[in-house]
C-alpha positions in Angstrom: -5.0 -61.6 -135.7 -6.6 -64.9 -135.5 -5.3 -68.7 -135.0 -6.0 -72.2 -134.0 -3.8 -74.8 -132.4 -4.5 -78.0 -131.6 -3.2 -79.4 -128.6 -2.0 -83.4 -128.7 -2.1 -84.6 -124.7 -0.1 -87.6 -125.3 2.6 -86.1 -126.6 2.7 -82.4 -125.2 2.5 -81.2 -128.6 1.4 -77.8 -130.1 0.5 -77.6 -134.0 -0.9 -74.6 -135.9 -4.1 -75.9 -137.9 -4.0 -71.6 -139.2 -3.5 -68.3 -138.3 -4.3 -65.3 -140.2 -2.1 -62.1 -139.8 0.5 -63.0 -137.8 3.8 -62.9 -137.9 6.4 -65.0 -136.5 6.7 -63.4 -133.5 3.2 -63.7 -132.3 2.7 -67.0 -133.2 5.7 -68.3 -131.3 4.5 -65.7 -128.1 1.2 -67.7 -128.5 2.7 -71.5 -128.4 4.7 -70.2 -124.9 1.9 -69.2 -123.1 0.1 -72.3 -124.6 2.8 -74.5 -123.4 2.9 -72.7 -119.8 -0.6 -73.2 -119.6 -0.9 -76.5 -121.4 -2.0 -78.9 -118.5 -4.5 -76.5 -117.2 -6.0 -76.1 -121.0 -6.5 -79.6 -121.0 -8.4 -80.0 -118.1 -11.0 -77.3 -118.7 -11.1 -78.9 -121.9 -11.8 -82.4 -120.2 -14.4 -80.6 -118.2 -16.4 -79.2 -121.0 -16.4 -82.1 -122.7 -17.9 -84.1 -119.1 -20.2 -81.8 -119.0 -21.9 -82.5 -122.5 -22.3 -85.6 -121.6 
């Protein structure tokens, strides 16, 4: 199984760019533990990106 979201801060959105054998189920089990975890995903994202600077 395999998938990218991408994550839109501004408007705590979720939106599949792909995903590649999986079905329905997993997919939406993947956007709830995004969505649970979506503030903290950000940050560490905000973080790696400080730290290329």
């Amino acid at each position: 199984m395999e998938a990218k979201f991408w994550l839109d801060e501004s408007i705590f959105e979720i939106s599949e760019a792909y995903s590649h054998n999986m079905d329905s189920k997993d997919k939406k089990d993947v956007r709830k533990i995004i969505f649970e975890h979506f503030e903290y995903i950000i940050d560490q994202w905000k973080q790696f990106e400080n730290r290329k600077q």
